[in-house]
Each structure stands twice: as structure tokens, then as C-alpha cells.
N, C-alpha and C positions, 0 to 999 in steps of 0.2 A: 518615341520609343528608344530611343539613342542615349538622350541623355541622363541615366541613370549610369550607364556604361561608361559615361566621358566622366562624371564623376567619380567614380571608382579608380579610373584609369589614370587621372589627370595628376593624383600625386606624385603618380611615378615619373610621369615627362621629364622632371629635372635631372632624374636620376638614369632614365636612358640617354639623356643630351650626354650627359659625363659617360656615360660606357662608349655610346657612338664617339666621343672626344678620345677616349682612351685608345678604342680601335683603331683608331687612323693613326695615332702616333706612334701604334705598336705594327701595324701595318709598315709605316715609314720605316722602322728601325729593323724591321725582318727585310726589305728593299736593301736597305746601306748595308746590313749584315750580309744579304748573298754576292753586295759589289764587294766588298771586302775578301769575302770568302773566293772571290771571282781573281782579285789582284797576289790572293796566299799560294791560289793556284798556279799562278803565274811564274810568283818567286820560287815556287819548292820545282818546278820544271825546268828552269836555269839552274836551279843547283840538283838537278840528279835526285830531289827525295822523292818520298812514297808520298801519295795523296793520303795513306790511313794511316791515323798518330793515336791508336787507340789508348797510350796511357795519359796524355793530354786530353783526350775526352771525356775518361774516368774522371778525373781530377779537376773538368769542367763540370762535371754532372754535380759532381760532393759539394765542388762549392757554390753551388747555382743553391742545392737541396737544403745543404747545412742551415740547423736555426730555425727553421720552416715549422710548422706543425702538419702533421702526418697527409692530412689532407690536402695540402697546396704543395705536398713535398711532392706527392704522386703526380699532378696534374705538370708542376713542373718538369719532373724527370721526363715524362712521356712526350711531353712539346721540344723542349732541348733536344731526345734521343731523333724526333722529324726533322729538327731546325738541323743538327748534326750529316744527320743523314743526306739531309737537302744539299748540305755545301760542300759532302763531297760529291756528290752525286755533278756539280758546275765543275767540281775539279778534273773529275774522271772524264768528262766529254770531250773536251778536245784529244788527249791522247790515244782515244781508241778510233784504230782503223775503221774508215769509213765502208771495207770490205771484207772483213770479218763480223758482221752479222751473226746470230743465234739463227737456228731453224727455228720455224711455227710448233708451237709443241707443249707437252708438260715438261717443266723440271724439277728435278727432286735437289735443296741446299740443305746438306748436313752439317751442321757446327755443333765441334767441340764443346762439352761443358767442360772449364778447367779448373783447377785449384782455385777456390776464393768466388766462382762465381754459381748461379743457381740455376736451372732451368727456365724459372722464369727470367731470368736476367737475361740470360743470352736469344729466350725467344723474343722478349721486349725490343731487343736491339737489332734481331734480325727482322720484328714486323715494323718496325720504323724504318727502315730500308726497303720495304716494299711500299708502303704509303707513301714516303717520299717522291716515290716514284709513279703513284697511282696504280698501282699493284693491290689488287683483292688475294690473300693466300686461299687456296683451294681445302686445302691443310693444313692443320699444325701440331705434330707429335711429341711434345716435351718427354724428354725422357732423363735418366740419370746421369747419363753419360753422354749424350751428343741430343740434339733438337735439328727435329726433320721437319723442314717444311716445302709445299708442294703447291706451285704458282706457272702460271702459263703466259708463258714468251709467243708472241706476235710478228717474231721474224724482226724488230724493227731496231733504233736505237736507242729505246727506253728500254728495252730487255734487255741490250748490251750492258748499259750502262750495269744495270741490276746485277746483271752472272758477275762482272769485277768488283762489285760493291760487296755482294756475298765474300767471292773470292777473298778478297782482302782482309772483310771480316773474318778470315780464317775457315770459311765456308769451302767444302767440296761439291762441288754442283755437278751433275749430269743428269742428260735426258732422260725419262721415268714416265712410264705409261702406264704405274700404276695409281690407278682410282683411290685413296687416301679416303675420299667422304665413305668409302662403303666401310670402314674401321671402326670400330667402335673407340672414343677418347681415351685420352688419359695413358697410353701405353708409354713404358718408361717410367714416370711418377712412381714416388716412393710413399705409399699413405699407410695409415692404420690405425689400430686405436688403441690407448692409452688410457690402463687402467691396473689395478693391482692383483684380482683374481679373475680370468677371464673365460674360463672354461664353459661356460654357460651361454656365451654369445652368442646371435647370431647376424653379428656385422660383417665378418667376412663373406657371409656366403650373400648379404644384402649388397653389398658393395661389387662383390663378382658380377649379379646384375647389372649393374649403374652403370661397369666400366671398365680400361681395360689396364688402370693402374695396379701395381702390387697395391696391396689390404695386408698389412702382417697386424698379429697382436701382440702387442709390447706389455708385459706382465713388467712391473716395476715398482719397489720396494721402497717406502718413504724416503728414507735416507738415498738413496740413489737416483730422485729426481733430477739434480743438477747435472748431476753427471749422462743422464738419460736426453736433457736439451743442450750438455755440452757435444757427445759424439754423433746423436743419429740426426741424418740429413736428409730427413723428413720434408715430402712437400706440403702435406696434407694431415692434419691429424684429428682424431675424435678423441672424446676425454670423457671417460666414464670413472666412477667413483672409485678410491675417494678424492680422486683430485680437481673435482670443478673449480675449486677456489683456489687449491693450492698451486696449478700453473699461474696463475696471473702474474706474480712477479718475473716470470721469466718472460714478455712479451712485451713490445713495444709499442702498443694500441690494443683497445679494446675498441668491438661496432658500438653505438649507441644502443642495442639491445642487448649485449652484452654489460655494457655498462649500466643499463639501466636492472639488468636480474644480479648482477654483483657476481654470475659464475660463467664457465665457459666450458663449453663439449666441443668447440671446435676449434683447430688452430691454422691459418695459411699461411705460408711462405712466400710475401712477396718476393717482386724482383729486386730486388735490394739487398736481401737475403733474411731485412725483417720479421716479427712475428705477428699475425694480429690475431687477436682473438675473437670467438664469435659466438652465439649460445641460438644455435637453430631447433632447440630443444621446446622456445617458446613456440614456435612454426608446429610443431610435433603434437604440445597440447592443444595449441587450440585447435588444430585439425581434431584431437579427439573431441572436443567440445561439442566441435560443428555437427559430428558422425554421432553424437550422441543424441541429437535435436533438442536437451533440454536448455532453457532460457536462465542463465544462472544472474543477470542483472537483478539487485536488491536482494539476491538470496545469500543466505551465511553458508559459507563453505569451511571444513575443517580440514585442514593439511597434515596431514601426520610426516613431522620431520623437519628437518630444521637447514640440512644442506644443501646444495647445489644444484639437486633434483627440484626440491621443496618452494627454493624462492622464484624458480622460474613458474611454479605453479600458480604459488602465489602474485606475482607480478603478470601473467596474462589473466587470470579471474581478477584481480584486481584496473586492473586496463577494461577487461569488459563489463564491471560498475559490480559486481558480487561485492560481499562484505567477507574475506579471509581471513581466518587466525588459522596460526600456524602452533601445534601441538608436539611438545617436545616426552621425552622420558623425566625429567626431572623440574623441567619450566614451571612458572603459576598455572598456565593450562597443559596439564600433562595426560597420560593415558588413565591414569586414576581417577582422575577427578573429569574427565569429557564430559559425562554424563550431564556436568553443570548446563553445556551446550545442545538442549537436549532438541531446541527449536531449529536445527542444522539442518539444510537442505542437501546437500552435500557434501562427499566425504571421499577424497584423495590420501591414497599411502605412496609417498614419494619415500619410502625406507626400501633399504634391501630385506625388509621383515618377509619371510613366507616366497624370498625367491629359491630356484634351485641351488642346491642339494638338500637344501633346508626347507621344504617345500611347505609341511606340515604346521607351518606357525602362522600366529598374524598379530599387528602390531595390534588389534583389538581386540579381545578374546568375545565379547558381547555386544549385538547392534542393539539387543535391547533398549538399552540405556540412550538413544537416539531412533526416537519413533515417528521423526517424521520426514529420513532422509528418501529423496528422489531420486537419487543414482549412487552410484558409488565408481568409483574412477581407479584402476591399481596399476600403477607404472611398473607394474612387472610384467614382462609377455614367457619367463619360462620359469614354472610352469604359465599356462594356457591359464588354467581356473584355480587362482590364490584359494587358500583356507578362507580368507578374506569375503572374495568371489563367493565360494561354495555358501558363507554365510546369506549372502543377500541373496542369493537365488532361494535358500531356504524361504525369507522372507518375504520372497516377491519383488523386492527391490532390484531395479535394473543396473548393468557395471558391465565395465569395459577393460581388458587388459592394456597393457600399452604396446602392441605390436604394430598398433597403428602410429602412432608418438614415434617408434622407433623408425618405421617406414617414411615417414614424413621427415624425419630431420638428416636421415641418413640422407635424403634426395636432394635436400634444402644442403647438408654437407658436401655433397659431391661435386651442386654445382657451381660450389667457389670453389673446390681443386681444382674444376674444370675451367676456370676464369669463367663462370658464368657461363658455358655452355652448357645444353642441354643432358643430363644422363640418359643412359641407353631403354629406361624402363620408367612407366608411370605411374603413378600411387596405387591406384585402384588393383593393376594389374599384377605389379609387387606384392601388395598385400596379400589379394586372394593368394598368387603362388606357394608364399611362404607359409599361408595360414593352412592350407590344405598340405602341404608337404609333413608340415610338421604336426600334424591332426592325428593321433591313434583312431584306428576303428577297431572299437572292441565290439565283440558278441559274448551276447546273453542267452539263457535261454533253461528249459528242464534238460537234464541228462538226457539223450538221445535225439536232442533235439538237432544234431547236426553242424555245430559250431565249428568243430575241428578241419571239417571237409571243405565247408564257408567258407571259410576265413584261410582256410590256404590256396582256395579259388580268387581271391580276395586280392593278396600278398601276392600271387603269380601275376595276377592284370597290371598290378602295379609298380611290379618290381623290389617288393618291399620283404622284409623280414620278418615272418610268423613266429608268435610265440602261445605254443599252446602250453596254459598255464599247468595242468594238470600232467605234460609230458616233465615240465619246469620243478613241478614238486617231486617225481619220481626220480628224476636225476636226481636233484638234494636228498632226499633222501634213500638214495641209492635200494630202491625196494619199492613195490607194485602198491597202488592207492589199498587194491584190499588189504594187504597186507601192511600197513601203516595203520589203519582202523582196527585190527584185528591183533597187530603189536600194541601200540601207544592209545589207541580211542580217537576219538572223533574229536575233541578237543587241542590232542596235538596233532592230526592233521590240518585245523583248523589255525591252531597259530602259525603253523609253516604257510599254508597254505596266503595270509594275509601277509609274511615277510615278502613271499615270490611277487605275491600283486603289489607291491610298494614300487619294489623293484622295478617292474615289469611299466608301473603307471609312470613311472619318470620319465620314461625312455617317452623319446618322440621319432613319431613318425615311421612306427611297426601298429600289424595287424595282431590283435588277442584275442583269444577263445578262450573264456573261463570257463570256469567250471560250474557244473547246474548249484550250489551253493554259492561262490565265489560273494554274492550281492548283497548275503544276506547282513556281513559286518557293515558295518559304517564306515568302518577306515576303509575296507575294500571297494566301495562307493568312489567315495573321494578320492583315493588314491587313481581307477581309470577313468575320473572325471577331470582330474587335473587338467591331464595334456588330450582328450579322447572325448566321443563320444559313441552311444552305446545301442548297438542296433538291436532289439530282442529278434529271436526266433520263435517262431512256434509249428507245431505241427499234432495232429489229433493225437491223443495222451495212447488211444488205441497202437500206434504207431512207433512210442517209445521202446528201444529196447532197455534191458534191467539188469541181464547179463553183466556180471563180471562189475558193477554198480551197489555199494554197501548200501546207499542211503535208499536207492529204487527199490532194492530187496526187503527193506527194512520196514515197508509201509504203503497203502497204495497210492499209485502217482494220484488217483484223483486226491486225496488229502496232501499229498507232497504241494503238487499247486495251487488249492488254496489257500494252503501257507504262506506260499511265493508268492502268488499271483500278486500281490498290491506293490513288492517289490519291484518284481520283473517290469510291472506296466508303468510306475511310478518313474521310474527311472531310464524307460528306454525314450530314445529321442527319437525312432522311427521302428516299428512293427513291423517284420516282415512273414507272411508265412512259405513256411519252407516245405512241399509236399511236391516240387516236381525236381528238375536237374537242380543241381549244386551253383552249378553257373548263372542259374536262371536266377537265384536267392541272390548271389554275388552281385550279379549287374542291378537288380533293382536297392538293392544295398547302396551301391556307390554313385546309382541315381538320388538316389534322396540324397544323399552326402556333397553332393554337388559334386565326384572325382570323373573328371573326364578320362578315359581311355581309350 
């Protein structure tokens, strides 16, 4: 049973005999380095100097580093900053008092970040001072201006040694009883994201989750790139359009996934004060892939779009064996001629086509022309439901925004700000939060039907902002619904009436009460389907008031709602009927909705 194993294994014997060779000699030369380091101690104590030469260390690091490729530079720095740490650590022992001891306890070492050097740089050097010494940090706070970190002293002479090693390293050390692990990360850190129009985000308030780094958004203008990675000192950064490709020449590494989609959404600041690049945007779709359950292996996917968004599309469906072509405006396969593609399984818009403020577009005008897609994928999450979207649900076709894409790489971002520590918040959890915060609950319903009273029962549990569309039109037009039907007709209440709900449907994360028409437009539709979904009301037609009501007055409600009726019920995403308290319609409203209160 073995020997299948020893075959396998048995090429490599040579090759572990030379690493075990390697070890021992490198073993030996870390021995002779801390006698050395043991006789430097010696000499600097007959002549009066300080055991810490910290610019003779620097300048042993650069030229240890220098010529290296990115990856052996790292491993090197971080062995040297131990070996460093270790030799003074032999220097520092004999001179400290063998009766000045530390008490048992937490402490808290704050150091300086100064001119020239990074946050991660000066925590790399102060957690090589702690390992050297066999020291676990408890904590570690990178922040802009000084890096705190918090490790527990034993009363003994390895703690001593530690507080003057700190010390030295320009560290102020005192005793600290406060718990550090109960923090949320990242406090101090300067992150954010990098992009040209940003008003539409919702990465700040994603990253406020994660952590407890600043998240600024940096609006910045082609021409002012350089200048945008000459001054801000940035630990952490994301990179939304247009610049996924255009940072790469300001970085001194790209990850292999970044290198291999050719763009980047994320940038980190090692300790060194280099840049790398990183593109967690791949992590983002295929989480959407995964959440979608379709099997895209052997199926032809079509990517609308050609930048930075597009190739990492393309490069994860391509990794998970689909056949991608990528569809440009003006390319051989363009938006004119798709239709060529007609056998597409698959259909990704990696464009800003049909994002907000511009919500109303899409980079497709007809799915038509593609009758045998199986999903449809839109890397936009605001709005909530693309023009795009609203097409293939026409069709029955299933799609997905990318608010998921965006939760997932935002986490996958965060935690390389965080060296790889975990963020405060996890996908599933994230997601729903934002998805529901940012959710419209609109009501529908016949005139009388109680929407207004609803819906600000609704907005009160929630804490949210009501917009009663029909209070919305009487402000604009400064005069009472009858009297707009009675001035202008029913036509130009009618187009006011669809500007307020455009308005009104962009907005996210408010409570709507339309009006007993509001649904009958098609733009009016789409527009509170965007970002919302739409509860009907009903209650016995007997029960309608008509009062002060043009269209109620105008004809009886039974013929009003069989006109409606295939609207109202077409379109509602949960029926409620509203015949007892207001509160009562409210709460089972925002039970279907899934809104906890």
C-alpha cells in the first residue's frame, strides 16, 4: 500500500537532502551571527554607545533587499528585521538591572510613524521585536501617525528586555489594561476608493462595516492621477472606474490574479512603502456565479465591455472552462450586430450603461435577439433592478445585480488592509444588511385603499423617510390633485405625476405611497422597481372613499379596478389586505419583506 507513495515522494529526496544541507549551514551562520552580535555588544559598552543603530539597520535592510524580486525581497526583510531584533535583544541583556523587572501585566508600546516611514513599516519592526523575543502581540493598531501595540509582560527578563527594545526603538511603553482584541481593526489606517465620479457608492458605508480604518472617496480627474499617488498616503486603496488599468504603472507589483485579469481594484501599501496591486473583483464574481447556481462550463457567455470590469469577467468564466467573447461599441462583435451570438447562454454588462443617475438605459435595447440566455449577470448594484434587469424579468430570464460582487471584494479588500486579518462583518450578513437598508418599500393599491397611513406606519418602524407621491405632486405643483385635473387634465397630471415617481424611484432606501394610478405608466413601473419592491393593498371596493378623488368620482370603482386589477396584481410582490389597524398591514408588510424591527 506504501509504495505508490514512495514513488511519488522519492523524487523529491534529493531535493530535500540540499534544503536539509542548506538549513544547517544557515542555521550555523545565524549561531556565528549572534556570537558576533554578542562580541559588537561588548565593544559598543567600553566605548559608551547605544545598543540601537537604527540607521545602520535601515541601510542593512536596502542592501540585504536591493535586486531581489518582490517576493524574496519580502521574506528577506521580515527574517533580517527577527535576526536584527534577536542581536540586539544579546546586547540589551547584560546591561539591564537584574532588579528592575517589569510587573506581570498588559502593556501598551506606542511608536512614532515619522517622515519617510509607513505604518506598516514601523509595525513590521516593532512585531519583530516581539517575536524575537517570543512575544505573541495581543494587539496591533496601525494607525497614521503612531502604531499601538499591546503584549503581556510576565514580571520576568524577557519582558525587560522587550520594554528597552521598544523603548529604543523610539517606542513609549506603559502599563494598559485596556482589552485591544474587543476593537474593531484597522483604526488609524488611511483607505478609500479611487475613482472619477463617485456619488453613487456604496463603499464607504461597506467598509464602515469591515472596520475601523478611515474609507474617504477620492474623486480624481485623469490628468491628476500622478499627482493623486504623488501626495496622499494611503494605506489601502480600491480602484473603480475609469482607472483599473490606468494605475498599474504607478505600482511596483502586481498579485498573479491581478496580473493574470491585466486590471486592478485594489491597491496595498507594504512596509517598505511600496505598491501592490490586486484585482479581488475576480473573488466578487465568482461569488456571483456561485449564488447564481448556474453551471456556465461549455456555455458561451457574452460580456458587454471591454475595460477593467469586463476582463476580470472574462478571465474568472474563462478559468471556469465557459467560452467568453467580449462585446464592445464599435469591435467585430459589437452591440449591433450580437444578435450574430444568438446561441449565448449568458449575458454579463460590465459597462457603467444603466447605472445611476443615468439609470433609465441599457447597453442592450433587445434580449430578443438572444433567445436562449439562462441568466443575465449586471455588475451594477445602484440602481437595485437595471433597464437591463427589468428586461429579463420581462422575459422570465433570471439576473442578478452586483451588490454581491461588490460585498465580496470589498471583504476580500479589506482583508489585505488588514494584513490578512479578519473584517468585522461576513458576506452573507453584509449583504442582506445593505440589501434591505437600501430596499424602497413602495405601496400600491385603489385610491382609498390606505397607502398613505401604511406607509408612514412603515417609515416610523423603520426609521425611514416617507414619500407620499401624490403630497410630492401637490407641492410641485403648488395646488390640490383636483385642481390640477380641473386646471391642466388628467394628461398633465399624469406627466408630472411620472417626473415625481422617477425621482422618487432613484432614491434608495425610503418608504412610497403612490397614487391609485401611479402603475398604470410603464416608466412609473420601472422607475419604483428599480431600487423597491411593491406591496399592493386591498380592501372591499364597498370601503373605498371617493371624496375629494377625480378619477373615483369619475366612474364606478368596480370598473376603476378591472382596469387596474391585472396591473396592480402583476406587479405586486406581496398582497396585503388592509381591513383592520394600519399597524397590523404595516407589520405583515415588512414581514414578507424580510425587515426586522
Amino acid at each position: 500500500m506504501n509504495q505508490p507513495q514512495q514513488k511519488i515522494s522519492a523524487p523529491l529526496g534529493d531535493l530535500r537532502e540540499r534544503i536539509d544541507d542548506i538549513d544547517g549551514k544557515l542555521s550555523a551562520l545565524i549561531d556565528e551571527r549572534m556570537t558576533v552580535a554578542d562580541e559588537v555588544g561588548a565593544r559598543k559598552r567600553r566605548l559608551g554607545l547605544a545598543v540601537h543603530a537604527l540607521k545602520r539597520e535601515e541601510a542593512l535592510l536596502a542592501r540585504i533587499t536591493s535586486g531581489r524580486d518582490p517576493e524574496t525581497s519580502h521574506v528577506l526583510h521580515s527574517v533580517y528585521e527577527v535576526l536584527i531584533a534577536g542581536s540586539r535583544r544579546q546586547q540589551l541583556s547584560p546591561i539591564l538591572a537584574e532588579d528592575d523587572l517589569p510587573e506581570k501585566g498588559n502593556y501598551e508600546a506606542r511608536l512614532p510613524v515619522l517622515p519617510g516611514e509607513s505604518p506598516r513599516s514601523v509595525t513590521a519592526k516593532a512585531l519583530a521585536a516581539l517575536l524575537a523575543g517570543g512575544f505573541v502581540p495581543e494587539a496591533v493598531i496601525p494607525g497614521g501617525d503612531a502604531v499601538s501595540i499591546t503584549f503581556r509582560s510576565e514580571g520576568d527578563k524577557a519582558s525587560q528586555i522587550l520594554i528597552a527594545d521598544l523603548i529604543g526603538l523610539g517606542a513609549t511603553v506603559v502599563r494598559s489594561e485596556i482589552r485591544h482584541k474587543a476593537l474593531r481593526p484597522g483604526a488609524g489606517l488611511l483607505c478609500g476608493l479611487l475613482g472619477r465620479t463617485l456619488s453613487h457608492t456604496l463603499s464607504p458605508a461597506i467598509h464602515k462595516e469591515l472596520a475601523a480604518y478611515a474609507y474617504k472617496c477620492f474623486e480624481v480627474e485623469p490628468d491628476r492621477l500622478d499627482k493623486f499617488f504623488a501626495a496622499v498616503p494611503f494605506d489601502g486603496l480600491n480602484v473603480t472606474i475609469p482607472y483599473k488599468e490606468a494605475v498599474i504603472p504607478f505600482l511596483a507589483r502586481l498579485t498573479d490574479r491581478a496580473e493574470k485579469v491585466g486590471a486592478v481594484n485594489t491597491i496595498i501599501r507594504e512596509a517598505d512603502g511600496s505598491l501592490t496591486g490586486d484585482n479581488t473583483d475576480y473573488a466578487g464574481f465568482e461569488a456571483m456565479i456561485a449564488a447564481s447556481g448556474i453551471d456556465v462550463k461549455g456555455k458561451k457567455a457574452l460580456i458587454l465591455g471591454t475595460g477593467g470590469a469586463a476582463k476580470c469577467v472574462f478571465s474568472v468564466l474563462r478559468d471556469m472552462g465557459a467560452n467568453p467573447k467580449m462585446v464592445s461599441r464599435t469591435g467585430e462583435l459589437n452591440y449591433g450586430n450580437i444578435g450574430r451570438e444568438s446561441d449565448a447562454a449568458i449575458l454579463v454588462n460590465a459597462t457603467p450603461v444603466g447605472m445611476y443617475p443615468r439609470a433609465g438605459a441599457a447597453p442592450v435595447e433587445n434580449l430578443a435577439s438572444l433567445p436562449h440566455l439562462e441568466f443575465v449577470f449586471d455588475l451594477i448594484y445602484n440602481p437595485a433592478k437595471t433597464k437591463l434587469m427589468l428586461e429579463a424579468d420581462a422575459r422570465g430570464i433570471p439576473n442578478m445585480n452586483g451588490l454581491l460582487m461588490l460585498v465580496v471584494q470589498a471583504i476580500e479588500a479589506s482583508r489585505r488592509f488588514l494584513w490578512n486579518r479578519e473584517p468585522a462583518a461576513n458576506t452573507a450578513g453584509l449583504f442582506r444588511k445593505l440589501a434591505l437598508e437600501n430596499e424602497n418599500i413602495v405601496l400600491s393599491g385603489m385610491p382609498g385603499s390606505g397607502k398613505s397611513t401604511v406607509g408612514r406606519a412603515i417609515a416610523s418602524a423603520l426609521g425611514r423617510e416617507f414619500i407620499d407621491l401624490d403630497d410630492a405632486i401637490e407641492a410641485a405643483a403648488d395646488c390640490s390633485i383636483p385642481e390640477i385635473f380641473a386646471r391642466d387634465g388628467e394628461k398633465a397630471f399624469r406627466d408630472l405625476e411620472t417626473h415625481i415617481t422617477q425621482l422618487a424611484g432613484a432614491r434608495r432606501g425610503v418608504v412610497i405611497a403612490t397614487g391609485g394610478g401611479t402603475l398604470l405608466r410603464e416608466k412609473n413601473r420601472e422607475a419604483l422597481k428599480q431600487n423597491g419592491r411593491i406591496a399592493l393593498l386591498t380592501r372591499p371596493l364597498s370601503d373605498l372613499p371617493v371624496a375629494g378623488r377625480p378619477v373615483s368620482l369619475s366612474k364606478p370603482l368596480t370598473q376603476i379596478w378591472e382596469e387596474r386589477k391585472a396591473i396592480y396584481l402583476g406587479n405586486a410582490d406581496v398582497t396585503i389586505e388592509n381591513t383592520g389597524a394600519p399597524e397590523d398591514a404595516a407589520a405583515a408588510i415588512l414581514r414578507a419583506f424580510g425587515q426586522n424591527i
